[in-house]
PDB file of N, CA, C, O and CB in Angstrom:
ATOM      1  N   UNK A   1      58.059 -10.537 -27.432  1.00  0.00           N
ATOM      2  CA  UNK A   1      59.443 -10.098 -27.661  1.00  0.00           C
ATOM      3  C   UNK A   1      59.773  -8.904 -26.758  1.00  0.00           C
ATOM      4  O   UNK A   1      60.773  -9.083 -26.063  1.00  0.00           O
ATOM      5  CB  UNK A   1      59.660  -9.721 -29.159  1.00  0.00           C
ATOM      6  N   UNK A   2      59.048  -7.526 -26.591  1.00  0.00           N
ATOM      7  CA  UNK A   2      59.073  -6.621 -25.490  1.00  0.00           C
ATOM      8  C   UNK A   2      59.344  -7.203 -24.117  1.00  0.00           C
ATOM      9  O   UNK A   2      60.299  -7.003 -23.367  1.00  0.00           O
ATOM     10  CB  UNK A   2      57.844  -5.946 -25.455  1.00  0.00           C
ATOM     11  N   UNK A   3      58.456  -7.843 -23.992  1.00  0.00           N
ATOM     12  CA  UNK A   3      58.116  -8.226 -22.604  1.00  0.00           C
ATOM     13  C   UNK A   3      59.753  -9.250 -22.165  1.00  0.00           C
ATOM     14  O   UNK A   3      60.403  -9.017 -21.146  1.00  0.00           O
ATOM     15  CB  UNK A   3      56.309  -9.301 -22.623  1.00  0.00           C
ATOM     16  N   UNK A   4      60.030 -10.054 -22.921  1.00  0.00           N
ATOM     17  CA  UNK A   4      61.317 -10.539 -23.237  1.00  0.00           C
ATOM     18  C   UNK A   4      62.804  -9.910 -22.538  1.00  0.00           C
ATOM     19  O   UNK A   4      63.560 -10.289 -21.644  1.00  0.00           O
ATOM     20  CB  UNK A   4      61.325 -10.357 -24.687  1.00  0.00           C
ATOM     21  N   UNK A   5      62.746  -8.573 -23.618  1.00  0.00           N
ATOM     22  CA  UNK A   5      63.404  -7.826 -23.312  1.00  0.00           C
ATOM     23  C   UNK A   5      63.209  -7.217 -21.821  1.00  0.00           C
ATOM     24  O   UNK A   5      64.284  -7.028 -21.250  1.00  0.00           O
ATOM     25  CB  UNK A   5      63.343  -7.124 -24.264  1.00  0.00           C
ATOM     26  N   UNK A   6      62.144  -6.899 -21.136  1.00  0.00           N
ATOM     27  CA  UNK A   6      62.148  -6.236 -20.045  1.00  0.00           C
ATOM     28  C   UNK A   6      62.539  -7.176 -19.033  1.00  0.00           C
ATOM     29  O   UNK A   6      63.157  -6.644 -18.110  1.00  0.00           O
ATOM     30  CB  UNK A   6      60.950  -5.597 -19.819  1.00  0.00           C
ATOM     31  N   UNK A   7      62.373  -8.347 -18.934  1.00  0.00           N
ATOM     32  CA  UNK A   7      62.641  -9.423 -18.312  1.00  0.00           C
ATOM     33  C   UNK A   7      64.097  -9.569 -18.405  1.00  0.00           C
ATOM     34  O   UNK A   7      64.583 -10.107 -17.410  1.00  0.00           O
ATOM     35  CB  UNK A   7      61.894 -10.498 -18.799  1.00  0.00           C
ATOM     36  N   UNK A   8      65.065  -9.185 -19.477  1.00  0.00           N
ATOM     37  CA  UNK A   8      66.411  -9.923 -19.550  1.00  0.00           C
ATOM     38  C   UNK A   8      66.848  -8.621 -19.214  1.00  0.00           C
ATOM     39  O   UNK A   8      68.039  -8.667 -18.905  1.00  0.00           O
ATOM     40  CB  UNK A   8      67.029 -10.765 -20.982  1.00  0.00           C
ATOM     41  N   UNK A   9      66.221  -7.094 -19.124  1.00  0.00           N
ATOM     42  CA  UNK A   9      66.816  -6.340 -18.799  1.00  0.00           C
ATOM     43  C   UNK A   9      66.775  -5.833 -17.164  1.00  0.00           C
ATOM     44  O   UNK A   9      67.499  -4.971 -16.667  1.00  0.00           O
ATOM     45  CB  UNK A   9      66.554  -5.611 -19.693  1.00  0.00           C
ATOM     46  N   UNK A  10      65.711  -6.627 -16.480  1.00  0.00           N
ATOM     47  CA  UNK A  10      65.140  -6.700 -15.518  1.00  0.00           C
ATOM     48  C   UNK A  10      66.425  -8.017 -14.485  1.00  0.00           C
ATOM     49  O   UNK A  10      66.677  -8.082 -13.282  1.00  0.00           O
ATOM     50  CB  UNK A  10      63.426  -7.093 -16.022  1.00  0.00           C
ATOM     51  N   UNK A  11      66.919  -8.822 -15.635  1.00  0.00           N
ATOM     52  CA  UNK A  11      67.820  -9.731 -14.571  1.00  0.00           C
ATOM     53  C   UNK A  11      68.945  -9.078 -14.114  1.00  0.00           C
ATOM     54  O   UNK A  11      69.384  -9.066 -12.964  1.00  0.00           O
ATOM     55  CB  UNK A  11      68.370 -11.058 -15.152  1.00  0.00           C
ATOM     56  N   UNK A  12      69.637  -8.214 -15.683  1.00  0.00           N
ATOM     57  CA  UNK A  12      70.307  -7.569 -15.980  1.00  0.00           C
ATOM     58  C   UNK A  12      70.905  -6.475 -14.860  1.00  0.00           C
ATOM     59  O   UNK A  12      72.086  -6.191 -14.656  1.00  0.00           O
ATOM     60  CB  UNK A  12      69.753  -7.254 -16.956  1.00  0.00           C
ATOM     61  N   UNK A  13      69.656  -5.931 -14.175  1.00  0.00           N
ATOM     62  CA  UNK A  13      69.780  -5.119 -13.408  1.00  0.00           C
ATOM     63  C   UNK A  13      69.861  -5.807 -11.688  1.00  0.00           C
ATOM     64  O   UNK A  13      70.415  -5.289 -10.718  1.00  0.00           O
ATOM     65  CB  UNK A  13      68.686  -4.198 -13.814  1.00  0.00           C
ATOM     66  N   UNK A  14      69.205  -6.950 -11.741  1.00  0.00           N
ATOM     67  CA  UNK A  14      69.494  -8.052 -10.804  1.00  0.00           C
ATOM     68  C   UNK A  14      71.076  -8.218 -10.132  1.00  0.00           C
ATOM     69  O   UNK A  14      71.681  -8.128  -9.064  1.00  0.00           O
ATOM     70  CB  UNK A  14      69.143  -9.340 -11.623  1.00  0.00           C
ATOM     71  N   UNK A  15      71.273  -8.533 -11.610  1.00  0.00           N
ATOM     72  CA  UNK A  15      72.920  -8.858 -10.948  1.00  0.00           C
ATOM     73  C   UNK A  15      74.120  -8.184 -11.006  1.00  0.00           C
ATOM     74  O   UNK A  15      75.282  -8.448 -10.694  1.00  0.00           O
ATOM     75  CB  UNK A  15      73.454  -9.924 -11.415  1.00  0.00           C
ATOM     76  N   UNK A  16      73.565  -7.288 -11.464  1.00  0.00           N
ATOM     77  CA  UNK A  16      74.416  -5.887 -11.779  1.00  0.00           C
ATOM     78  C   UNK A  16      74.886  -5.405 -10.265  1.00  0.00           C
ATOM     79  O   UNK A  16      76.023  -5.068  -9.934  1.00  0.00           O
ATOM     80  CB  UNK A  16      73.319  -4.515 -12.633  1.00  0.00           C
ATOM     81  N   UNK A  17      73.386  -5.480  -9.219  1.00  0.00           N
ATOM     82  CA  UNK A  17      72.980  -5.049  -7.877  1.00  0.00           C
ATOM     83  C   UNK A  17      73.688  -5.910  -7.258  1.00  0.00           C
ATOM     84  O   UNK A  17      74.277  -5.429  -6.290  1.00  0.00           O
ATOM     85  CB  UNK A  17      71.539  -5.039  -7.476  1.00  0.00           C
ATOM     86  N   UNK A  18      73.857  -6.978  -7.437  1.00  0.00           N
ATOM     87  CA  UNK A  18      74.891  -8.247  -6.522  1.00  0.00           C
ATOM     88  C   UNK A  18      76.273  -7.955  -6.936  1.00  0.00           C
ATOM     89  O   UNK A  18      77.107  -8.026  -6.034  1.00  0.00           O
ATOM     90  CB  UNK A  18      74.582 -10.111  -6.977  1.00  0.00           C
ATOM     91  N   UNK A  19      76.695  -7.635  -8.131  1.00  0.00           N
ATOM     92  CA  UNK A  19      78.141  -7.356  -8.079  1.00  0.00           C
ATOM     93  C   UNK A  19      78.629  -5.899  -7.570  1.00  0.00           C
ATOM     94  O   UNK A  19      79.782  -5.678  -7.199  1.00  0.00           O
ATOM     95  CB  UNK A  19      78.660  -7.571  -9.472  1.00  0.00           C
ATOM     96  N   UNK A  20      77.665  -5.004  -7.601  1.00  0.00           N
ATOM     97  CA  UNK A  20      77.358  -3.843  -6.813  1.00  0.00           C
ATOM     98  C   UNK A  20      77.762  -4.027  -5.444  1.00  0.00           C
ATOM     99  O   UNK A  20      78.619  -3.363  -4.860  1.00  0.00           O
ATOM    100  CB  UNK A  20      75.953  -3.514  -6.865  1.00  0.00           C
ATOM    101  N   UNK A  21      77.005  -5.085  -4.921  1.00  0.00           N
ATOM    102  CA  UNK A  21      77.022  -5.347  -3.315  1.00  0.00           C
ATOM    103  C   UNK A  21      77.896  -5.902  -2.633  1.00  0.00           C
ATOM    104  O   UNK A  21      78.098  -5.792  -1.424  1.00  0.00           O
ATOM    105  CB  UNK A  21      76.145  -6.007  -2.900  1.00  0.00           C
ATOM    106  N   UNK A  22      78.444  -6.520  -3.407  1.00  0.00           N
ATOM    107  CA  UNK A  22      79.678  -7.504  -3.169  1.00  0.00           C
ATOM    108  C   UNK A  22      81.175  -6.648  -3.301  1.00  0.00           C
ATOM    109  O   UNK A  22      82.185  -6.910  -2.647  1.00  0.00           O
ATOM    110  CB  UNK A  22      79.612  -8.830  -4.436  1.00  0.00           C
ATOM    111  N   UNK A  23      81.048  -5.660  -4.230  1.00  0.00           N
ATOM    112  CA  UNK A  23      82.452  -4.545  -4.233  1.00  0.00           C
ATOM    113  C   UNK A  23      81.836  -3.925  -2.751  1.00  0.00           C
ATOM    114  O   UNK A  23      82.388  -4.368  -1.743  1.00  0.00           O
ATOM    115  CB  UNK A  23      82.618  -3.036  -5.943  1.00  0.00           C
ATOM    116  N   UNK A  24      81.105  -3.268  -2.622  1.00  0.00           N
ATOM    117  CA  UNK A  24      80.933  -2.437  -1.419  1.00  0.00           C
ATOM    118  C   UNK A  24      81.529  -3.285  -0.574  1.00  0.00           C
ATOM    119  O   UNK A  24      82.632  -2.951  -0.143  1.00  0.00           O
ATOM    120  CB  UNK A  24      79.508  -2.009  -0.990  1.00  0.00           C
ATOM    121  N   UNK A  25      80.902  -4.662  -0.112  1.00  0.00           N
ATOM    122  CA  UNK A  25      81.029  -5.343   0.882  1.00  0.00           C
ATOM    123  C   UNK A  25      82.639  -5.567   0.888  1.00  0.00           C
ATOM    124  O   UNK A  25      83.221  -5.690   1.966  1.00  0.00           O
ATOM    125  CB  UNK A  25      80.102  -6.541   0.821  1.00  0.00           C
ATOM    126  N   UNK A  26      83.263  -5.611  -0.204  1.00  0.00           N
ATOM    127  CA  UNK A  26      84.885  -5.862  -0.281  1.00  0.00           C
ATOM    128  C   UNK A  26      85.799  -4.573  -0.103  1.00  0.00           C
ATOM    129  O   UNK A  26      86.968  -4.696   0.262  1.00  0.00           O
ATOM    130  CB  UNK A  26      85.281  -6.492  -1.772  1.00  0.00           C
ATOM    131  N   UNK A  27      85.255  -3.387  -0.360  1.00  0.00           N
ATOM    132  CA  UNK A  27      85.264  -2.552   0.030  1.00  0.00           C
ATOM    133  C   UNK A  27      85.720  -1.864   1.469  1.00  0.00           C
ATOM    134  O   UNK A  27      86.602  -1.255   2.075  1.00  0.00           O
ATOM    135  CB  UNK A  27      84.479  -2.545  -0.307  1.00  0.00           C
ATOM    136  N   UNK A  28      84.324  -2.493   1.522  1.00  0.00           N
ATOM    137  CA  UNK A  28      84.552  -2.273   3.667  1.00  0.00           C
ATOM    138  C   UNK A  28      85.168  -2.963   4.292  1.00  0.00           C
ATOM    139  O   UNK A  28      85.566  -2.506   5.363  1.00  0.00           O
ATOM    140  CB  UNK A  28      83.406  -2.463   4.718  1.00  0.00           C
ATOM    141  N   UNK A  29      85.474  -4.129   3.990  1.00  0.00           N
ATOM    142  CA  UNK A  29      86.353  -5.071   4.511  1.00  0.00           C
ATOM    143  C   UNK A  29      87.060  -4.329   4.203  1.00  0.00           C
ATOM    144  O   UNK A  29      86.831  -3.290   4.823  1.00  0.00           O
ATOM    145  CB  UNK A  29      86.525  -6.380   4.205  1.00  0.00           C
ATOM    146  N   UNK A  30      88.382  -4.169   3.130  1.00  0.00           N
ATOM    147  CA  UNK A  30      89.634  -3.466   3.093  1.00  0.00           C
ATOM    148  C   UNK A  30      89.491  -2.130   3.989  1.00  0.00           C
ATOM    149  O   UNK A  30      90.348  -1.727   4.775  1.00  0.00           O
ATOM    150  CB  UNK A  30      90.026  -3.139   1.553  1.00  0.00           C
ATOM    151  N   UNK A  31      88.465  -1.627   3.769  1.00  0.00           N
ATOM    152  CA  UNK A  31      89.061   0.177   4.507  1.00  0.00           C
ATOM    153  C   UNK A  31      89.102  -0.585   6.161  1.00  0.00           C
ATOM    154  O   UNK A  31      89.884  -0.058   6.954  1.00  0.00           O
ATOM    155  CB  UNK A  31      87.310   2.171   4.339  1.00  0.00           C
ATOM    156  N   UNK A  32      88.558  -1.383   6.490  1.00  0.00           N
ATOM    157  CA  UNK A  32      88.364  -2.084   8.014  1.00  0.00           C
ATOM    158  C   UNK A  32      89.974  -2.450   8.153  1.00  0.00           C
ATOM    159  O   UNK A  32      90.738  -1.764   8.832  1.00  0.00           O
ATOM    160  CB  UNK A  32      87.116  -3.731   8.105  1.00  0.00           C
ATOM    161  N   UNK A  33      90.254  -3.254   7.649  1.00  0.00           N
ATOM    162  CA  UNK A  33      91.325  -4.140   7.466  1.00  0.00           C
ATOM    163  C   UNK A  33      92.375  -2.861   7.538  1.00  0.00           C
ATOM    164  O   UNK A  33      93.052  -2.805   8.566  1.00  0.00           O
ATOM    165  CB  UNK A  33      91.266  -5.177   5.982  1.00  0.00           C
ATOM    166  N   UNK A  34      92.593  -1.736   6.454  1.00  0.00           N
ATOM    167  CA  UNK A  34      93.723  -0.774   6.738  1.00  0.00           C
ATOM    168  C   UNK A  34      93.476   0.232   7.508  1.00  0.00           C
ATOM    169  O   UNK A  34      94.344   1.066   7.766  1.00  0.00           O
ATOM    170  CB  UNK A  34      94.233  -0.223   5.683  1.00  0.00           C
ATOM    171  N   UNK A  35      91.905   0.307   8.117  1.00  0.00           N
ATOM    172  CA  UNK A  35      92.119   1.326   9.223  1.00  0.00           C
ATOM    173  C   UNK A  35      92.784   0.337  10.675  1.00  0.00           C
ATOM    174  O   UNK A  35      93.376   0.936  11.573  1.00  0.00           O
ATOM    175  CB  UNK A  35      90.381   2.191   9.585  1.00  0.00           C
ATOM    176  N   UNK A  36      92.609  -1.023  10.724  1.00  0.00           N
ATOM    177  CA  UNK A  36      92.760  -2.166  11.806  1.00  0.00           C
ATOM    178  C   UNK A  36      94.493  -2.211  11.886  1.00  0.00           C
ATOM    179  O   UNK A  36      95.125  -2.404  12.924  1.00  0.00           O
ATOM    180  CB  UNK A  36      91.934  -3.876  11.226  1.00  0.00           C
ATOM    181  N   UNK A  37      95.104  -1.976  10.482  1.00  0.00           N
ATOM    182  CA  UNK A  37      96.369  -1.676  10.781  1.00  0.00           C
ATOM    183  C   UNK A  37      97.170  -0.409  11.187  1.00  0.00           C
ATOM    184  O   UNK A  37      98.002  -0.366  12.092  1.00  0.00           O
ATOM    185  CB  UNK A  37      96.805  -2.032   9.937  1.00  0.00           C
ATOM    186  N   UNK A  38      96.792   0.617  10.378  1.00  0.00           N
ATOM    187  CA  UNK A  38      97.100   2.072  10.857  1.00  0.00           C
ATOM    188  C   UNK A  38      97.191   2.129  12.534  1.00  0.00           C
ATOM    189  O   UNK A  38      98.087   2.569  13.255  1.00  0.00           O
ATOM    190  CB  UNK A  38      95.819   3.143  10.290  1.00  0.00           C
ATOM    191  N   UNK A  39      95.665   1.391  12.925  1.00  0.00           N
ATOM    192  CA  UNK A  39      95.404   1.739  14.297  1.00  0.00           C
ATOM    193  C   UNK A  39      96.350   0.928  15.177  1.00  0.00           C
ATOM    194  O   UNK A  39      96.632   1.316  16.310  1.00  0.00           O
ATOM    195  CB  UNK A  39      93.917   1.486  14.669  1.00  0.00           C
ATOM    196  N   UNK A  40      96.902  -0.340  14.593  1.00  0.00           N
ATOM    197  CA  UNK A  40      97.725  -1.349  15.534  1.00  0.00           C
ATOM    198  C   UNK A  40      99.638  -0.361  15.299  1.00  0.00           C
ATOM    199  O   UNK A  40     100.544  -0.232  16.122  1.00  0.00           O
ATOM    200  CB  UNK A  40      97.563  -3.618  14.598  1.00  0.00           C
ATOM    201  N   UNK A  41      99.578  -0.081  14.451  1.00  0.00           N
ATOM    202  CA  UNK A  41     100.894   0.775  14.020  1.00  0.00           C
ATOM    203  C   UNK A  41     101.059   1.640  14.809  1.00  0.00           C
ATOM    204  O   UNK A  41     102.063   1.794  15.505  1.00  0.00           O
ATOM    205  CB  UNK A  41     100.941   1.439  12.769  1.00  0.00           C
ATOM    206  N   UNK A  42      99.650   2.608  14.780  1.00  0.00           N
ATOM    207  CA  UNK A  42      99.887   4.188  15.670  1.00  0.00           C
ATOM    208  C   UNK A  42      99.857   3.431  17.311  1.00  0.00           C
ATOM    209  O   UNK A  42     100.477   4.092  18.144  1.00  0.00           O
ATOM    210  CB  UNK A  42      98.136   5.736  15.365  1.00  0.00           C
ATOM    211  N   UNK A  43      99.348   2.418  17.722  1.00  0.00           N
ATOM    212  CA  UNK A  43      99.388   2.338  18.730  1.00  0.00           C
ATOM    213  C   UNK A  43     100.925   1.751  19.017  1.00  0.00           C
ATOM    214  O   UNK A  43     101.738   2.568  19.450  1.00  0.00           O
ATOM    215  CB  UNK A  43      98.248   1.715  19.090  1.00  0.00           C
ATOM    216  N   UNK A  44     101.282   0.634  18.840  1.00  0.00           N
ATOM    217  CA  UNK A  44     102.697   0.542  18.915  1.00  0.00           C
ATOM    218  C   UNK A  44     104.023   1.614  19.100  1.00  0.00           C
ATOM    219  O   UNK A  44     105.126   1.164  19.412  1.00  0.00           O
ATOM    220  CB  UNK A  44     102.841   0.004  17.902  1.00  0.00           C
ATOM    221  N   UNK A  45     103.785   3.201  18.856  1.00  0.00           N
ATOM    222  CA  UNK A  45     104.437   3.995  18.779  1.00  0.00           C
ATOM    223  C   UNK A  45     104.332   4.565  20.386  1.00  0.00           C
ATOM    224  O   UNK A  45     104.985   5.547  20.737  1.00  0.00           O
ATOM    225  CB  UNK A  45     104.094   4.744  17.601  1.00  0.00           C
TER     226      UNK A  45
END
């Protein structure tokens, strides 16, 4: 039953780390994406 638990708390922390990774990764895309416009804006001026 311990061991159980360390295991489901052990996945727990698994995919916790993938939805972790996946905001970052969406993350950087957007700040990319609105620094890619700022920069096409300021240049146009």
């Amino acid at each position: 039953m311990y061991i159980k638990i360390i295991l489901k708390g052990a996945n727990f922390m698994e995919h916790n780390q993938n939805g972790v990774l996946a905001l970052i990764v969406l993350f950087l895309g957007l700040v990319f994406f609105v620094s890619g416009m700022v920069y096409h804006l300021w240049g146009s001026f």
